[in-house]
N, CA, C and O of each residue as an XYZ file, in Angstrom:
912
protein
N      47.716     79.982     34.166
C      48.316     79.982     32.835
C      47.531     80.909     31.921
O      46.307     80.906     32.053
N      48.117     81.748     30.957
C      47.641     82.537     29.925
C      47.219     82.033     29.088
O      47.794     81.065     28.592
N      46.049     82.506     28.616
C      45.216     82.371     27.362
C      45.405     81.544     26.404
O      44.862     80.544     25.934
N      46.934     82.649     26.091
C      47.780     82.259     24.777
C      48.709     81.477     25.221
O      48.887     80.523     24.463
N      49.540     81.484     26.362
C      50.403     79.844     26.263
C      49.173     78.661     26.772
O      49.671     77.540     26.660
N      48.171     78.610     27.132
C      47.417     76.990     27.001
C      46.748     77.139     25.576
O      46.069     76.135     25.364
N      46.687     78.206     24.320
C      46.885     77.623     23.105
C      47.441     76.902     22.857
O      47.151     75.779     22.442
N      48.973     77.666     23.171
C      50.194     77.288     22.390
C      50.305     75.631     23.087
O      50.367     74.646     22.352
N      50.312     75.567     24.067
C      50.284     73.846     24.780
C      49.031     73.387     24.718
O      48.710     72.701     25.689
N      48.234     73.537     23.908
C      47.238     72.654     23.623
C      47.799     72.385     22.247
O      47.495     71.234     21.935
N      48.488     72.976     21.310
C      48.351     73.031     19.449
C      49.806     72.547     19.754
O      49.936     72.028     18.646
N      50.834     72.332     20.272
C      52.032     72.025     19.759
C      52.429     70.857     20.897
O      53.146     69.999     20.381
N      52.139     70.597     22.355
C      52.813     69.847     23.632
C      51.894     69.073     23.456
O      52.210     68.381     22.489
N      50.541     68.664     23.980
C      49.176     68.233     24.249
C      49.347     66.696     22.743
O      49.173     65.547     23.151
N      49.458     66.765     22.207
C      48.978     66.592     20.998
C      50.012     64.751     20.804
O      49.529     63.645     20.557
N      51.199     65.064     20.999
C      52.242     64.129     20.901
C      52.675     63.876     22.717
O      53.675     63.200     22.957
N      52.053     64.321     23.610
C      52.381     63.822     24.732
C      53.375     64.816     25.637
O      53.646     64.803     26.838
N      53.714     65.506     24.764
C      55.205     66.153     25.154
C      54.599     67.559     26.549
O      53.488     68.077     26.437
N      55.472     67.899     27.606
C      54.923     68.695     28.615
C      55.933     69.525     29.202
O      57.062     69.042     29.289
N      55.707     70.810     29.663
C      56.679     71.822     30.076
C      58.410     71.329     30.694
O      59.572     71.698     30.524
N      57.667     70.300     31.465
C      59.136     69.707     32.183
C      59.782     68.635     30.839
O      60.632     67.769     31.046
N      59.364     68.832     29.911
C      60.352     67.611     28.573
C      60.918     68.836     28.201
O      62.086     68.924     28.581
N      60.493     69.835     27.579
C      61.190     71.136     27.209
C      62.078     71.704     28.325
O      63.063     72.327     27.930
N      61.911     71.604     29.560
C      63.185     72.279     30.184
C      64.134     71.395     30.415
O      65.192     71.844     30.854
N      63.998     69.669     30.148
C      65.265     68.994     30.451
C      65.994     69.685     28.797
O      67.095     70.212     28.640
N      65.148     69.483     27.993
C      66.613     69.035     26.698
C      66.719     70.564     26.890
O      67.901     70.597     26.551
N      66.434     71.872     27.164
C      67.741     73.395     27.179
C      68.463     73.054     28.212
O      69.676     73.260     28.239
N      67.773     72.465     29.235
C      69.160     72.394     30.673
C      70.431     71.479     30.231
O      71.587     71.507     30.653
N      69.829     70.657     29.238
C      71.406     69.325     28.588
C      71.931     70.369     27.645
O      73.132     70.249     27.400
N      71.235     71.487     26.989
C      72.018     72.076     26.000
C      72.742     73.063     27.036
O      73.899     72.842     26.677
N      72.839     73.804     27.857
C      73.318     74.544     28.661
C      74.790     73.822     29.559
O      75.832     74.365     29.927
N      74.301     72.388     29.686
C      75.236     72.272     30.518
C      76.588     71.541     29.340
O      77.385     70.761     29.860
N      76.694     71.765     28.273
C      77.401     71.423     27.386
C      77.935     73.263     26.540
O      77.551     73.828     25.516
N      78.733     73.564     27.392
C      79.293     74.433     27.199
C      78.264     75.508     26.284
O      78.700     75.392     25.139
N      77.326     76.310     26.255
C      76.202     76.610     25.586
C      76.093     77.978     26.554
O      76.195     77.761     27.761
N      75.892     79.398     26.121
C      75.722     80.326     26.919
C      74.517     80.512     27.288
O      74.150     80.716     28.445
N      73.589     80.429     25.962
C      72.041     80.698     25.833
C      71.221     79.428     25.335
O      71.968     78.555     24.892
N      69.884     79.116     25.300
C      69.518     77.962     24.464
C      67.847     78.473     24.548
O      67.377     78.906     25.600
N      67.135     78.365     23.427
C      66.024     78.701     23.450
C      65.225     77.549     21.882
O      65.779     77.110     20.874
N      63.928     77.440     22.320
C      62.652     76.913     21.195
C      62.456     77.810     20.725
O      62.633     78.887     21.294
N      61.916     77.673     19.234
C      60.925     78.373     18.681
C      60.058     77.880     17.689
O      60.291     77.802     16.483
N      58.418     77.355     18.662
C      57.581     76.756     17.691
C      56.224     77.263     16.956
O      55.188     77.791     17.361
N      56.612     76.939     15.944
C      55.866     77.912     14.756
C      54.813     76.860     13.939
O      54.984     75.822     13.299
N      53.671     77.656     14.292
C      52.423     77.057     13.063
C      51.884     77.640     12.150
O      51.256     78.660     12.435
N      51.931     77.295     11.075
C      51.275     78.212      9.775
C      50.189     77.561      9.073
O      50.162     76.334      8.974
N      49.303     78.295      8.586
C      48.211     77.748      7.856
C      48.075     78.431      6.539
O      48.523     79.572      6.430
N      47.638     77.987      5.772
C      47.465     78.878      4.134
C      46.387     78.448      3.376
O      46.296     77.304      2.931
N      45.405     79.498      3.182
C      44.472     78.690      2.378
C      44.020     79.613      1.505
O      43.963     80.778      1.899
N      43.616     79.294      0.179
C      42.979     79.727     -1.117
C      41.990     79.779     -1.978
O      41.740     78.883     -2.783
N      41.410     80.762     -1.869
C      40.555     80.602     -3.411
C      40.765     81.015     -4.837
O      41.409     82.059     -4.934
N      40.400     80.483     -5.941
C      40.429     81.064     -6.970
C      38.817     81.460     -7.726
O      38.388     80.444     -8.273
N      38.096     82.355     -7.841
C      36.878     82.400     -8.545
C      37.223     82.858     -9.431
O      38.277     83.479     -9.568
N      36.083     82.564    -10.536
C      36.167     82.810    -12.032
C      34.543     82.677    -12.795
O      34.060     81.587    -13.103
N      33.726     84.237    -13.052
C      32.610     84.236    -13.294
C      31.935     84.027    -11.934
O      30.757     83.693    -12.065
N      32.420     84.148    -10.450
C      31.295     84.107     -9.385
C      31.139     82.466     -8.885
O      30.417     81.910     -8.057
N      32.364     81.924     -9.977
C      32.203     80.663     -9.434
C      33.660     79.579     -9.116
O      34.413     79.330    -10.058
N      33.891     79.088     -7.934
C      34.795     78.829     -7.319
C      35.399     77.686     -8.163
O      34.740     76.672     -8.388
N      36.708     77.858     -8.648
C      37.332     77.509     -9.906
C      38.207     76.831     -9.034
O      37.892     75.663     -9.262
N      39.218     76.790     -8.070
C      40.291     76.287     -6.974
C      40.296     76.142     -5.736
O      39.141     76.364     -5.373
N      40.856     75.924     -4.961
C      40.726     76.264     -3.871
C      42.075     75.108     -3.406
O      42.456     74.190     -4.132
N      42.638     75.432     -2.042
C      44.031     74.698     -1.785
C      43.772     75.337     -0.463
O      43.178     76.399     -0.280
N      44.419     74.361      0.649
C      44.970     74.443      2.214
C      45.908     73.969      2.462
O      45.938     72.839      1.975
N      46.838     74.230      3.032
C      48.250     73.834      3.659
C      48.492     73.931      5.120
O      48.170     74.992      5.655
N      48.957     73.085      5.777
C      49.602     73.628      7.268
C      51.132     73.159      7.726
O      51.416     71.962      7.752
N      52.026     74.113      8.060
C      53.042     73.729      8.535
C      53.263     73.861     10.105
O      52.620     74.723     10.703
N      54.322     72.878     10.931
C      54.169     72.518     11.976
C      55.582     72.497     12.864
O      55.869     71.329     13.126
N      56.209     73.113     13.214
C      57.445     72.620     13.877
C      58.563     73.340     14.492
O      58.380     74.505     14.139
N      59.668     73.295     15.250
C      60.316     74.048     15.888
C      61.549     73.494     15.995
O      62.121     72.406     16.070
N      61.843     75.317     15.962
C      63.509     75.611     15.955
C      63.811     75.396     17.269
O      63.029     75.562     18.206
N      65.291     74.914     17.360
C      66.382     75.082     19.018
C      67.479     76.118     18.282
O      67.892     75.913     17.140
N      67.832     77.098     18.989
C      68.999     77.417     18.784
C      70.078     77.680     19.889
O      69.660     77.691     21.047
N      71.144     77.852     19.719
C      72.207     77.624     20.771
C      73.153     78.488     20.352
O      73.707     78.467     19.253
N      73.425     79.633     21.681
C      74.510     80.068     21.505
C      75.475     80.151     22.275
O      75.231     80.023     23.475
N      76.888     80.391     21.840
C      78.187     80.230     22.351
C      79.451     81.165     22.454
O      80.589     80.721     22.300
N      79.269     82.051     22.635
C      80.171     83.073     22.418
C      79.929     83.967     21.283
O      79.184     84.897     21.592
N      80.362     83.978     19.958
C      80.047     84.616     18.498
C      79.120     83.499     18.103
O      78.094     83.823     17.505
N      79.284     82.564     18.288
C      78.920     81.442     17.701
C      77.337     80.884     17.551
O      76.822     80.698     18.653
N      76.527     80.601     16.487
C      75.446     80.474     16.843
C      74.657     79.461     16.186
O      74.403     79.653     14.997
N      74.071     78.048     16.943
C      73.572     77.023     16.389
C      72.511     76.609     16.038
O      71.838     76.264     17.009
N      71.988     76.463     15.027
C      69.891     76.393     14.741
C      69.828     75.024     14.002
O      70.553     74.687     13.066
N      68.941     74.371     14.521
C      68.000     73.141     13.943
C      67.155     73.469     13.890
O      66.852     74.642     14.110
N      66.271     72.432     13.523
C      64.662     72.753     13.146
C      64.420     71.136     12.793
O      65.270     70.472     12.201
N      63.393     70.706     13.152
C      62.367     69.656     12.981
C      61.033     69.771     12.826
O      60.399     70.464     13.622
N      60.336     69.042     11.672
C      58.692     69.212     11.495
C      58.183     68.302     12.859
O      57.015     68.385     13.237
N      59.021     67.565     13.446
C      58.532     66.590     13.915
C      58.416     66.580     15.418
O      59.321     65.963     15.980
N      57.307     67.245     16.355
C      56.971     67.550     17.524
C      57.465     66.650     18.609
O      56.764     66.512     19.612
N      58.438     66.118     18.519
C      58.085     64.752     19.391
C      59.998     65.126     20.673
O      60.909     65.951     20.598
N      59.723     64.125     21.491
C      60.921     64.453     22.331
C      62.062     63.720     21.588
O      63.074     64.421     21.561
N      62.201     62.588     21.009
C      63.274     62.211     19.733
C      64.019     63.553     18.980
O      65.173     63.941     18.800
N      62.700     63.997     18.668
C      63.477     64.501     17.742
C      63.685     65.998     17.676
O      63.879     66.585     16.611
N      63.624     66.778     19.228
C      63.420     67.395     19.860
C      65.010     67.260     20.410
O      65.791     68.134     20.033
N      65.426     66.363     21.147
C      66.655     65.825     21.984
C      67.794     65.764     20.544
O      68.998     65.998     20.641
N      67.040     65.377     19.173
C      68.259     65.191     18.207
C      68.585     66.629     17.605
O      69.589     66.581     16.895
N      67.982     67.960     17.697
C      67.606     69.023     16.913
C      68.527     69.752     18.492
O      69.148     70.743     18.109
N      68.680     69.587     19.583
C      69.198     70.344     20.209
C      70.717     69.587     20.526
O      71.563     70.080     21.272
N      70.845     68.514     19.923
C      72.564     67.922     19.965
C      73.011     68.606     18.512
O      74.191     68.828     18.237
N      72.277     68.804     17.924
C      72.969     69.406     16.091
C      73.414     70.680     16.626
O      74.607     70.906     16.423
N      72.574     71.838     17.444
C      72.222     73.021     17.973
C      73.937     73.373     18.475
O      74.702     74.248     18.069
N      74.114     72.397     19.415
C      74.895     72.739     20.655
C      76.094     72.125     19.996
O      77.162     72.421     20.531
N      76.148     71.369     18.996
C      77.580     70.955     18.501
C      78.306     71.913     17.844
O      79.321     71.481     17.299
N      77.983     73.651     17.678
C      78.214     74.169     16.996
C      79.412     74.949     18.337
O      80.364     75.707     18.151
N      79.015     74.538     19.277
C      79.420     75.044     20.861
C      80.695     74.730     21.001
O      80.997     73.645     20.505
N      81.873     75.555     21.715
C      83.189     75.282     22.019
C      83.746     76.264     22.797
O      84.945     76.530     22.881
N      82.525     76.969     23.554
C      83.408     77.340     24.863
C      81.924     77.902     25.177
O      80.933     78.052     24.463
N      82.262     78.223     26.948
C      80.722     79.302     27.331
C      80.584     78.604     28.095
O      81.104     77.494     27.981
N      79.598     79.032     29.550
C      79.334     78.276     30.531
C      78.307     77.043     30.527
O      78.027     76.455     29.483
N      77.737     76.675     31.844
C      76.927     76.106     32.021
C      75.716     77.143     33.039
O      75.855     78.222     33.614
N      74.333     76.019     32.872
C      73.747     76.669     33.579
C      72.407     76.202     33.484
O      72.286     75.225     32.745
N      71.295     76.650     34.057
C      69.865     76.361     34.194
C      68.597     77.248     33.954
O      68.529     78.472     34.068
N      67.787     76.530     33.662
C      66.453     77.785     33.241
C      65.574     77.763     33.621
O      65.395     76.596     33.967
N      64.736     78.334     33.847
C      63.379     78.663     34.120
C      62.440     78.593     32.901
O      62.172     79.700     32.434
N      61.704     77.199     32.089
C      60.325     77.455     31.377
C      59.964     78.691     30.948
O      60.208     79.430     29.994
N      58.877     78.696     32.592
C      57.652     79.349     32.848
C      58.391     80.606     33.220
O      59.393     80.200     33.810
N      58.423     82.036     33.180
C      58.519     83.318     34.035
C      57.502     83.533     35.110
O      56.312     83.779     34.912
N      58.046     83.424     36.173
C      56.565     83.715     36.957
C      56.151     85.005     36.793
O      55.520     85.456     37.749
N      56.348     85.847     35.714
C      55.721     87.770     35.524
C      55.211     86.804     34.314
O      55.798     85.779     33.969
N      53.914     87.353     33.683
C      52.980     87.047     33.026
C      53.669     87.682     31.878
O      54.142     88.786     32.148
N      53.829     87.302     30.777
C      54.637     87.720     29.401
C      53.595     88.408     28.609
O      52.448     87.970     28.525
N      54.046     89.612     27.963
C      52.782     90.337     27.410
C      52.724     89.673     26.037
O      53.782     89.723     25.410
N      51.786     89.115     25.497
C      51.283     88.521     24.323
C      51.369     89.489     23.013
O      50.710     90.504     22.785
N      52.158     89.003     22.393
C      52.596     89.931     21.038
C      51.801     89.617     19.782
O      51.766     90.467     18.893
N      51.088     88.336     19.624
C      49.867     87.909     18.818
C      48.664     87.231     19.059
O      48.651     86.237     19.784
N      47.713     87.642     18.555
C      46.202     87.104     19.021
C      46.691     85.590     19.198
O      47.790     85.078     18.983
N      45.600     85.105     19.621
C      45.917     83.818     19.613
C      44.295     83.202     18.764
O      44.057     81.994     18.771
N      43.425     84.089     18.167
C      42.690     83.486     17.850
C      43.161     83.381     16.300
O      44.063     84.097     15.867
N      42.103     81.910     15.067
C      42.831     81.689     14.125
C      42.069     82.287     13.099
O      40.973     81.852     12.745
N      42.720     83.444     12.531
C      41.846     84.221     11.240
C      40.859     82.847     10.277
O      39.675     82.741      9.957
N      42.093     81.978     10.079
C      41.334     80.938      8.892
C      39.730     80.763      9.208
O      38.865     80.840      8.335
N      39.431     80.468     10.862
C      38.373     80.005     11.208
C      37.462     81.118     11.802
O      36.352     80.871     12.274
N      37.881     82.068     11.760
C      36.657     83.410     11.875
C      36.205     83.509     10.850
O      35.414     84.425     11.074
N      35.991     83.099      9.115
C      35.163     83.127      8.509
C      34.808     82.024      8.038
O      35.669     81.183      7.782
N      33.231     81.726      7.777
C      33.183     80.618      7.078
C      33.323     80.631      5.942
O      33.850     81.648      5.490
N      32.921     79.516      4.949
C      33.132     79.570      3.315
C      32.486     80.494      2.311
O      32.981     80.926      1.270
N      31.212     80.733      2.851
C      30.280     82.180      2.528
C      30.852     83.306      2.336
O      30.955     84.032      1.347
N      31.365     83.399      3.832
C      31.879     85.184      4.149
C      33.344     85.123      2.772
O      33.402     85.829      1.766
N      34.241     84.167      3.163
C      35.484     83.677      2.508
C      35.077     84.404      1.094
O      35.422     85.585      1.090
N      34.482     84.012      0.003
C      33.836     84.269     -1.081
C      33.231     85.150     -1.094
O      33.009     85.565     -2.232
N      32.683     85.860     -0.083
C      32.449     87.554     -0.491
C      33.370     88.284      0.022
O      33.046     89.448      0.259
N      34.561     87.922      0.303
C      35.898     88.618      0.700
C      36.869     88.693     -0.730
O      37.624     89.534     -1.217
N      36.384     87.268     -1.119
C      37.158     87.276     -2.468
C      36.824     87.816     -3.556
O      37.547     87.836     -4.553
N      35.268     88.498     -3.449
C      34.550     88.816     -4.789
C      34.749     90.269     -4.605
O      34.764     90.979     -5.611
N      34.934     90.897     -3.195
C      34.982     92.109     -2.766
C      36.460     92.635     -3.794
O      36.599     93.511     -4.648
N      37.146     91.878     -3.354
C      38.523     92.304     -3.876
C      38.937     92.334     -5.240
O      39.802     93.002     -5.807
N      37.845     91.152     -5.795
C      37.663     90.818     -7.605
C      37.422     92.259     -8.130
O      38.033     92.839     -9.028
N      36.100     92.831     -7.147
C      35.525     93.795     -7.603
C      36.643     95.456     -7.694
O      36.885     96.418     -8.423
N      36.922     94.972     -6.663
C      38.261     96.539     -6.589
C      39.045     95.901     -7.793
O      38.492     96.323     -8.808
N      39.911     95.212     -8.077
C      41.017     94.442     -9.161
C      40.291     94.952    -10.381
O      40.828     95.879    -10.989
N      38.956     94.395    -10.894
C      38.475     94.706    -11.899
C      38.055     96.012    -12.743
O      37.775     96.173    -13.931
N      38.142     97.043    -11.423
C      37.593     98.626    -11.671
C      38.842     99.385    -11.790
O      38.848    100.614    -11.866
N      40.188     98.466    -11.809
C      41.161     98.951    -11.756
C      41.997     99.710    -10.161
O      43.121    100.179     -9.985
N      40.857     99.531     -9.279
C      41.722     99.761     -8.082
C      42.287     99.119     -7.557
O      41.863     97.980     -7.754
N      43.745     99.137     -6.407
C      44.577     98.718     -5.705
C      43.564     97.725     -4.780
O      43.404     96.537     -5.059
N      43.170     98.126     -4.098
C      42.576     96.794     -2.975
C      42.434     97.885     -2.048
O      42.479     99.055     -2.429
N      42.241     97.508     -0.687
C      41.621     98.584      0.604
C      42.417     99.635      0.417
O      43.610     99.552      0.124
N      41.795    100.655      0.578
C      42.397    102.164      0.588
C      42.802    102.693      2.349
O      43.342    103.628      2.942
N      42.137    101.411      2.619
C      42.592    101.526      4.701
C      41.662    100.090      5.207
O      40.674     99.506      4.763
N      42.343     99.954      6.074
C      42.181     98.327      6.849
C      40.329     98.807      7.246
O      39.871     99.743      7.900
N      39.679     97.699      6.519
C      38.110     97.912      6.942
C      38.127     97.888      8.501
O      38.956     97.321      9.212
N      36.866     98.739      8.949
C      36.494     98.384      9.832
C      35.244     97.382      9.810
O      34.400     97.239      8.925
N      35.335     96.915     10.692
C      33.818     96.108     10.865
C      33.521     95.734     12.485
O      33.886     94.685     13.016
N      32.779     96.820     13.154
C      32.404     96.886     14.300
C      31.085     96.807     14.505
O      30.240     97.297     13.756
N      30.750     95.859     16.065
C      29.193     95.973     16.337
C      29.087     96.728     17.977
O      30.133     96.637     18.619
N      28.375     97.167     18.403
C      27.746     97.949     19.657
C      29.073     99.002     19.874
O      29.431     99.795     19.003
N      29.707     98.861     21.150
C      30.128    100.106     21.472
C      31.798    100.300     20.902
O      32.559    101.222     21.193
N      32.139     98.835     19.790
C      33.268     98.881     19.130
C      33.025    100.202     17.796
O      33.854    100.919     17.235
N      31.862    100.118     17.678
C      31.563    101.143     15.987
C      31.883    102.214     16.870
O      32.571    102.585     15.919
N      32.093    103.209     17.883
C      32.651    104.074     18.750
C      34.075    104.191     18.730
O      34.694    105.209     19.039
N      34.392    103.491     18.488
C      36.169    103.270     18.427
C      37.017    104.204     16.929
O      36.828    103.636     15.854
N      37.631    105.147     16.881
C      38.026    105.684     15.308
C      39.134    104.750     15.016
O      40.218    104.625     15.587
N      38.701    104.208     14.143
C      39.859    103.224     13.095
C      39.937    101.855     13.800
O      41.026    101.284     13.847
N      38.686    101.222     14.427
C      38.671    100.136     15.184
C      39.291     99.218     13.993
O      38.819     99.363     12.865
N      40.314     98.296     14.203
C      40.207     97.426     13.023
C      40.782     95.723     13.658
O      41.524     95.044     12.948
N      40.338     95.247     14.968
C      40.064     94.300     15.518
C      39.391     93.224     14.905
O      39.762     92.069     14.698
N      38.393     93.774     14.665
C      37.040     93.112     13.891
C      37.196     91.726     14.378
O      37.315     90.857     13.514
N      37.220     91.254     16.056
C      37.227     89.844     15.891
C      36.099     89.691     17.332
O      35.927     88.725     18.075
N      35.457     91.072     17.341
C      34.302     90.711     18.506
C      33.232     90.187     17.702
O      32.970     90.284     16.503
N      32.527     89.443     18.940
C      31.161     88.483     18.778
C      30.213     89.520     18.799
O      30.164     90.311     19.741
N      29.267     89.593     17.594
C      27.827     90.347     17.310
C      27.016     89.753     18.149
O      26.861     88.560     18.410
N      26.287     91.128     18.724
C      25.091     90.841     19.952
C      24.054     91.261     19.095
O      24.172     92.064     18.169
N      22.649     90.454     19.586
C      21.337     90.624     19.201
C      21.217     91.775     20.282
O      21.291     91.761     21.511
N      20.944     93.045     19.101
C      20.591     94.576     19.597
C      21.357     95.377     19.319
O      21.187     96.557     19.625
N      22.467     94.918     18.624
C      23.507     95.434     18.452
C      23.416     96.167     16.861
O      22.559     95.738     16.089
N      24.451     97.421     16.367
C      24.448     97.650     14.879
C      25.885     97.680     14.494
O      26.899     98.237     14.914
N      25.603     96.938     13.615
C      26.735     96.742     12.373
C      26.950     97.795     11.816
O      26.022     98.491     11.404
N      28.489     98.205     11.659
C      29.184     99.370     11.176
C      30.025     98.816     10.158
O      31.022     98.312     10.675
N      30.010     98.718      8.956
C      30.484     98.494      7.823
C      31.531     99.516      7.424
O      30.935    100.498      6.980
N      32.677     99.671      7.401
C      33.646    101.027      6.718
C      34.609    100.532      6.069
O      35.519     99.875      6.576
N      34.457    100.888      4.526
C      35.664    100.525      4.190
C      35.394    101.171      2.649
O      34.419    101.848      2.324
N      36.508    100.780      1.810
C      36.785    101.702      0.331
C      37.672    101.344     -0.228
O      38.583    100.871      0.452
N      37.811    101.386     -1.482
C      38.786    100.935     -2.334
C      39.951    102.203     -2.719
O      39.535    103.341     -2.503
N      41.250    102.093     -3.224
C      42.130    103.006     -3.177
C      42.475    103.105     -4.914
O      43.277    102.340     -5.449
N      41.859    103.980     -5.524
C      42.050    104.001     -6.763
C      42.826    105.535     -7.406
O      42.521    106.698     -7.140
N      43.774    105.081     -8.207
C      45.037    106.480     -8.710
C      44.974    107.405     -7.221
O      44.303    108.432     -7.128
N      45.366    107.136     -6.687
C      45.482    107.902     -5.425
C      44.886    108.477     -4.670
O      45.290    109.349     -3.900
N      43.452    107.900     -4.846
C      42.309    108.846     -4.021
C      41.749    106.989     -3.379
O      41.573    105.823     -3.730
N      41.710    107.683     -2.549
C      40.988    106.804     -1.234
C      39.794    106.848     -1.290
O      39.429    108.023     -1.317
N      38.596    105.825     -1.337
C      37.241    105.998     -1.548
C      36.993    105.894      0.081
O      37.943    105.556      0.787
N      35.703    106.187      0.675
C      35.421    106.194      2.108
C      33.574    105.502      2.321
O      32.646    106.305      2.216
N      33.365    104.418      2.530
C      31.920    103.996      2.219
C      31.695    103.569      3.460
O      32.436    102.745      3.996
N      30.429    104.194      4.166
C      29.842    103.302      5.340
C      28.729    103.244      5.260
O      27.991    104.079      4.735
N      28.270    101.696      6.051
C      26.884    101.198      6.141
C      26.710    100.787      7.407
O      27.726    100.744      8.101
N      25.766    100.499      7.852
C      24.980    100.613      9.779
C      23.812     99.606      9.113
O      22.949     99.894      8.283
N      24.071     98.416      9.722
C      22.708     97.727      9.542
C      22.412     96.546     11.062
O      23.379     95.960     11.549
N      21.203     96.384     11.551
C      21.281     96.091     12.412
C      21.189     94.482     12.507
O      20.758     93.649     11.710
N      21.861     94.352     14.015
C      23.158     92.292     13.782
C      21.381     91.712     13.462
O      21.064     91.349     12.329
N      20.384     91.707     14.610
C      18.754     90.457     14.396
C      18.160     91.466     13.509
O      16.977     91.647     13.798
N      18.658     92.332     12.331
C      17.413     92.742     10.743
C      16.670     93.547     11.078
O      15.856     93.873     10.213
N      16.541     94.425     12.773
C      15.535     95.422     13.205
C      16.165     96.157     13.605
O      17.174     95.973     14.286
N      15.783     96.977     13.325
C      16.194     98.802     14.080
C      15.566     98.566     15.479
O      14.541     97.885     15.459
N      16.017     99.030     16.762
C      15.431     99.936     17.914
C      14.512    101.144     17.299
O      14.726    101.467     16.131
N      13.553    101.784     18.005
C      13.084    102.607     17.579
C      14.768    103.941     17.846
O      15.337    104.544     16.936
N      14.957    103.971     18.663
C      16.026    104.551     18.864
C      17.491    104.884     17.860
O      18.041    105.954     17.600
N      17.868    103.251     17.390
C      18.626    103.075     16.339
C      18.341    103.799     14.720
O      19.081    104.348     13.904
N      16.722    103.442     14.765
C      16.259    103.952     13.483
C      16.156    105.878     13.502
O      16.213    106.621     12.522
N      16.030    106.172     14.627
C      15.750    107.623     14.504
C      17.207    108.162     14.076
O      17.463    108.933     13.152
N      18.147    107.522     15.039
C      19.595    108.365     14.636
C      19.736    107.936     13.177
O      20.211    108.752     12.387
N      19.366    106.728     12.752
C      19.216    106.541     11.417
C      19.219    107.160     10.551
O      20.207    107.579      9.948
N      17.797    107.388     10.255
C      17.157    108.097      9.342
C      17.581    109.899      9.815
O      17.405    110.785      8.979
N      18.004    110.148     10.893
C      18.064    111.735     10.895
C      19.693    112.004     10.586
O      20.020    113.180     10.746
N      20.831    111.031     10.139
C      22.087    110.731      9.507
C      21.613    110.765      7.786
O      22.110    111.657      7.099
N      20.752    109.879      7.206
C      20.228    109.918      6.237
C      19.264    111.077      5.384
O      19.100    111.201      4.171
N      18.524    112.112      6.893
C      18.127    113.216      6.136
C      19.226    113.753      5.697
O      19.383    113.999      4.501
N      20.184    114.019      6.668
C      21.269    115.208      6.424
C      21.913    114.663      5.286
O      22.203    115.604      4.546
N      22.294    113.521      4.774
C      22.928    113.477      4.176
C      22.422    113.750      2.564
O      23.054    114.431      1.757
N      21.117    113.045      2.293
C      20.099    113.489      1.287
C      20.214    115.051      1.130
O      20.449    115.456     -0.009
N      20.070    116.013      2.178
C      20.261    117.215      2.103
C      21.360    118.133      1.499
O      21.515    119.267      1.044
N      22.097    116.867      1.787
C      23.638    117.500      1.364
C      24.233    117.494     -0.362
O      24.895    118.290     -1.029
N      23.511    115.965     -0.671
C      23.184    115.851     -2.108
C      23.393    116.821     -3.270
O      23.036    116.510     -4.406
């Protein structure tokens, strides 16, 4: 099993009991009730906020939504439910609403799982929890700071790469794990009346240069002093 579907069946099946073979009975009952096509679609959202004011955290709010669509189709015809409520009840009641919309079209059976490995169209890791409350608040002060000088916000998606990702042009992943030995590549700029600012910093992940690190260092830093 992939990565990203034992997410997805750990965060939505796992949880209320529910398991691959409960999802293929209720499309095979929607199929065999005159239904051409029948498919899920379960969706999780998270939302969370800050408000600062003077450097100091004035709001803050989290939300999560939880639940999935059936839809059913029938010729032109096309049927959608939706329930917050994960469970096979109400799962079995969201695909009889679906299929009542149905009045002609065959029958038939499905396959879950594809046995060809499905190419993954979104990370599966969760932005909310790649930063903590620290970083969160200098993300928010970052952006205070562009708002306040009168600029738009990023003038291009930061980078933020460590070891052989800062190698990458326009890496903007930013969701690898920092190694001790590694250097931090900082790039990013604010977009103000139409000029794009361009700022980078190199600092190293354990606070020490390599002797190695520091030479390309400082001989990036002559030239640039030079250039002055």
């Amino acid at each position: 099993m992939s990565n990203s579907l034992n997410v997805a069946q750990q965060t939505f099946l796992t949880p209320t009991g529910l398991d691959q073979t409960d999802l293929t009975r209720v499309l095979e009952s929607m199929l065999s009730h005159r239904v051409d096509f029948a498919e899920m679609y379960f969706q999780s959202s998270r939302h969370e906020s800050w408000v600062l004011e003077a450097g100091i955290v004035k709001d803050a709010s989290f939300s999560s939504d939880k639940g999935v669509g059936v839809r059913a189709l029938s010729g032109e015809k096309t049927g959608f439910a939706y329930t917050e409520d994960i469970l096979l009840p109400a799962l079995e009641q969201a695909a009889h609403a679906s299929r009542s919309i149905a009045d002609k079209g065959g029958s038939g059976t499905i396959q879950l799982i594809s046995s060809q490995p499905a190419k993954p169209l979104y990370s599966h890791h969760d932005p909310l929890l790649s930063l903590n409350e620290e970083q969160k608040m200098l993300l928010q002060k970052t952006y205070r700071g562009f708002m306040r000088n009168g600029a738009n916000g990023h003038a291009y998606d930061p980078i933020i790469a460590g070891g052989q990702n800062a190698n990458v042009l326009h890496y903007t992943a930013n969701d690898m794990a920092l190694r001790d030995g590694d250097v931090l590549l900082m790039d990013f700029g604010a977009e103000y009346a139409n000029y794009a600012a361009d700022l980078s910093r190199s600092i190293p992940v354990n606070g020490r240069f390599t002797e190695r690190q520091k030479a390309v260092y400082n001989a990036v830093l002559k030239v640039k002093k030079e250039a002055e």
